[in-house]
N, C-alpha and C positions, 0 to 999 in steps of 0.2 A: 428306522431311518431309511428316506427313499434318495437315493440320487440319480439325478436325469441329469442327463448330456443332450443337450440340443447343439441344431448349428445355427446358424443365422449369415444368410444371406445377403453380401455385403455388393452391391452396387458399384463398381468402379466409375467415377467421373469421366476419365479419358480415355478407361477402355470398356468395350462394352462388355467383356467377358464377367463373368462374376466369381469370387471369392469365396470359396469353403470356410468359412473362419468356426470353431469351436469353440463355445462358450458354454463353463459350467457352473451352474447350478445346484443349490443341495434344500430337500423341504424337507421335515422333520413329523412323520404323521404318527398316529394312532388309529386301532381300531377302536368303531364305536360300539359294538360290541363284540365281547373276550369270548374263542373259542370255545368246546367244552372239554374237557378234560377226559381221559381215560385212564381207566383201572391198570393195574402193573401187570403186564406180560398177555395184554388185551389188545386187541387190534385198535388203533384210532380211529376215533368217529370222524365221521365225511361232514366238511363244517359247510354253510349252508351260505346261501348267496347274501345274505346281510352281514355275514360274517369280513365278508371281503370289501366293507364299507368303511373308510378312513376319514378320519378328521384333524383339519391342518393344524399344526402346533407351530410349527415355525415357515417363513421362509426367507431365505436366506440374504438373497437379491432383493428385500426390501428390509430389511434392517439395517439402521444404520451400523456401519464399522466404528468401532476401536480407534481409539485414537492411539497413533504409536509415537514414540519417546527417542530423540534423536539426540546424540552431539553436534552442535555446529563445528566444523572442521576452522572457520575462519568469520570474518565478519559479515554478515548479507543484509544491505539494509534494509529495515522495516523489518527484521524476524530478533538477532541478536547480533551478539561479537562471539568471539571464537571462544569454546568451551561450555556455551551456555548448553542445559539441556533443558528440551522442548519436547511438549506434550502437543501435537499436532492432528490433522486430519489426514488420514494415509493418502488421497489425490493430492494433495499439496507436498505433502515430504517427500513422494516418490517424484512426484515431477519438477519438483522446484528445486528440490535439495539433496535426495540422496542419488538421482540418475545423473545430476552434473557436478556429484562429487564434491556437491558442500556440505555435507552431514554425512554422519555415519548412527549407525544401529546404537542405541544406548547399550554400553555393557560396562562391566568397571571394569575391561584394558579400554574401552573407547574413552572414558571417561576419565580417566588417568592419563593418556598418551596425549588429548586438547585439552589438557587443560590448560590454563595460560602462567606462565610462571610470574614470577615475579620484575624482572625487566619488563615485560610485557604489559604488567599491569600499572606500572609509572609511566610508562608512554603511552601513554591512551592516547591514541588518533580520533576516537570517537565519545562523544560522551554519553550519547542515547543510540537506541537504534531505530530510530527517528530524526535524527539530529538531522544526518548528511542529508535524508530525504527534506526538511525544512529548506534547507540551503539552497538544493536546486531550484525547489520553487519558488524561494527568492530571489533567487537572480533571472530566474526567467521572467519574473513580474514588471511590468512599468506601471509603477505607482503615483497616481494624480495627488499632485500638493495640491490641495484648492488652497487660495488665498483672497482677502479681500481686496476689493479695486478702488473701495472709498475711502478708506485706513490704511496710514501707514504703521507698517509691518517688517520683523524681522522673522526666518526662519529660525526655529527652535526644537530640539529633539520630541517638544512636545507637540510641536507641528504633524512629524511627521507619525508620531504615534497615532495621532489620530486618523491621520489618512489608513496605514496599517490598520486600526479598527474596523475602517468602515468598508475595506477590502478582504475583510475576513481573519486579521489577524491579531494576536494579543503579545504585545510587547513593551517592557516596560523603558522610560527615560534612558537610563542608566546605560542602555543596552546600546545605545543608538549613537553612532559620531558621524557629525555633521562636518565638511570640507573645512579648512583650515580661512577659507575666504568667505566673508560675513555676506548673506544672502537677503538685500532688505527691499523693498517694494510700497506702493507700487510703483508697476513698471514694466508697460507694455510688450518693449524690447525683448522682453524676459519670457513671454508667453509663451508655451509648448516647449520653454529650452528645458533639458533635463543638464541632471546633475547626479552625481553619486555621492550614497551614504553607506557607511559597513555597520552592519547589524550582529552584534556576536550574542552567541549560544550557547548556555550555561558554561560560559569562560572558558572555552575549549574551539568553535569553530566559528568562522567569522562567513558572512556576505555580505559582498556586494550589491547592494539595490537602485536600482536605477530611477530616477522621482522627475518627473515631468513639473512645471512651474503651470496654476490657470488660474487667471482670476474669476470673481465671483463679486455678484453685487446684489444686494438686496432689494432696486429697485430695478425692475423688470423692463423698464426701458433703458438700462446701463448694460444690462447683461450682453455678454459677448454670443456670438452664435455656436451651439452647442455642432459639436464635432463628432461624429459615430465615429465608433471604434477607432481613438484617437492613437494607440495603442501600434497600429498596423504604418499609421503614419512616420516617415524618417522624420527626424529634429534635428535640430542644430544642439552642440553642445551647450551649457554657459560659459564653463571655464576649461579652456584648452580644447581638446582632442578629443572626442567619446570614443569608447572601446565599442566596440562589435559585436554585439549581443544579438540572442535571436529574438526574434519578434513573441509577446507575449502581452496579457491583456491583464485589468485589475479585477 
């Protein structure tokens, strides 16, 4: 086993001085051929310049690491809820989770001390750890209803499933409640007004999604002029007051 210690030369942006930094290394060699041996109470033979020829078995700095085994201390979304343990990539646990003290080292006290008791596990605040992440991106979405402009029409949770579809997402009827005040057309007045619908997540977390009214018509001299990134544009509400979302696109 050979280990080298090199340094590397680190560049400072704002100052021009430069940085000693110390970076180690470890390669794991063999010789490629085996000294020769000497007789007992003999003088050792002088090994010979081929002798001092090595061949690389390992190195260190390009093999990949270990994945290491963590507690989640609490919930972090998109990883887990508090207690889970996780088999990760050590740049991710060190910098995501154990250096801000959301995880700790798998051991059974870490694993006994998060775990989540029983109160804990009837009030579930979250039911994936994915959930919350879906939520945000729904409410950040402005969702185009298309609607037809030659047929009249009522909106229907399965209105808007489809738009959902065709925006990238899978959601079923069931999931979807539409405003208490019946949304029917056509009706030009109506064009660009949004309106909101609450979308919930395996009956645990609900959003708010914001749905834009357009019509559409299948004959190309009815068709209304298409709007780029209609999304960036303010609207009027339809019913009441619109809340104050940030700007986001489908």
């Amino acid at each position: 086993m050979l280990t080298a210690i090199t340094y590397q030369l680190v560049k400072s942006v704002n100052n021009p001085l430069r940085l000693q930094q110390q970076v180690r290394t470890k390669f794991i060699l063999k010789r490629k051929y085996e000294p020769p041996l000497h007789k007992i109470n003999q003088k050792p033979r002088l090994m010979r310049g081929r002798h001092h020829i090595y061949e690389l078995v390992e190195d260190t700095g390009v093999t990949k690491p270990k994945n290491i085994d963590v507690v989640l201390k609490t919930f972090v979304e998109g990883v887990g809820d508090k207690g889970d343990v996780l088999s990760l990539k050590p740049t991710f646990a060190y910098n995501k989770l154990l250096l801000p003290g959301l995880a700790a080292y798998k051991t059974e006290e870490s694993v006994a001390k998060y775990a989540k008791k029983i109160e804990e596990k009837v009030e579930a605040k979250h039911s994936s750890p994915y959930a919350q992440r879906t939520v945000n991106m729904l409410e950040r979405l402005v969702l185009a209803v298309v609607m037809n402009k030659d047929h009249p029409w009522v909106i229907k949770p399965w209105h808007v499933k489809a738009s959902l579809r065709k925006a990238g997402y899978i959601c079923k009827e069931e999931c979807i409640t539409l405003p208490k005040e019946s949304i029917e057309g056509p009706d030009l007045t109506k064009e660009n007004k949004e309106f909101y619908c609450t979308i919930t997540i395996n009956n645990v977390e609900t959003a708010r999604l914001k749905c834009r009214i357009h019509h559409w018509s299948t004959d190309p001299s009815e068709r209304l002029p298409y709007v780029t990134e209609h999304w960036k544009i303010p609207a009027e509400p339809l019913f009441g007051i619109a809340e104050p979302t940030e700007n986001a696109k489908t």
